[in-house]
N, C-alpha and C positions, 0 to 999 in steps of 0.2 A: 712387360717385365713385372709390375707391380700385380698383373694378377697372377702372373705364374708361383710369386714369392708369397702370396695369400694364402692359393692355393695347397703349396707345399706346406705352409705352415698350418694349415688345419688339417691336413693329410698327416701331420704328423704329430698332430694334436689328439686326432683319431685314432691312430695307430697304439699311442701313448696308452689313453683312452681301454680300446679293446686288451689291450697287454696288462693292465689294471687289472679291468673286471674277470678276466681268464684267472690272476691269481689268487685272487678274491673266491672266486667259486673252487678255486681247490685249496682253499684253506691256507695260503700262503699270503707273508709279508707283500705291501706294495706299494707302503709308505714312501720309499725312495722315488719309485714312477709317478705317484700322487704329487709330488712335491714338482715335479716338474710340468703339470699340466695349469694352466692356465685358468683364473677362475670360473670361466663355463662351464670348461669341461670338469674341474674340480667338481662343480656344485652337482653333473651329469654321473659321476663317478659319486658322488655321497646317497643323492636319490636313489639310483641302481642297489647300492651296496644296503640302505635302508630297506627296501624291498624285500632284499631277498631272506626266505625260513631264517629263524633265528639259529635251526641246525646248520645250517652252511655261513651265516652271516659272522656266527662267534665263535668259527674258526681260525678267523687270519686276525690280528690284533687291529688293522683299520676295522676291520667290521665289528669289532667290542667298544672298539671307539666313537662309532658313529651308531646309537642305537635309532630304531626308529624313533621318529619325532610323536607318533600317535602312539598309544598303546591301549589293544583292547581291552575293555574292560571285564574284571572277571565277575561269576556270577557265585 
């Protein structure tokens, strides 16, 4: 019983998860999904969203939010 409720609950951690970074890469809000993921997957959802061009990244407002933590340097 206690792994079936594990299970579902990182199943649906994931899920949360994937439905974030879908919106994220089309330029939409996910603040509200963000908020409900748990701090793993939070931190899994801010890495991802750091990652990604800053042309696709500073199109949904989490991703202006959350800029890279590195920035290259210019010459």
């Amino acid at each position: 019983m206690k792994t079936d409720m594990k299970t579902n609950y990182h199943g649906n951690q994931s899920s949360l998860l994937s439905q974030a970074i879908y919106l994220i890469e089309q330029g939409q809000d996910c603040g509200t999904i963000a908020g409900q993921l748990d701090p793993e997957y939070s931190l899994r959802l801010r890495i991802h969203t750091q990652i990604l061009p800053d042309e696709i990244r500073t199109l949904s407002l989490y991703g202006r939010a959350h800029p890279p933590a590195y920035q290259k340097k210019r010459k």
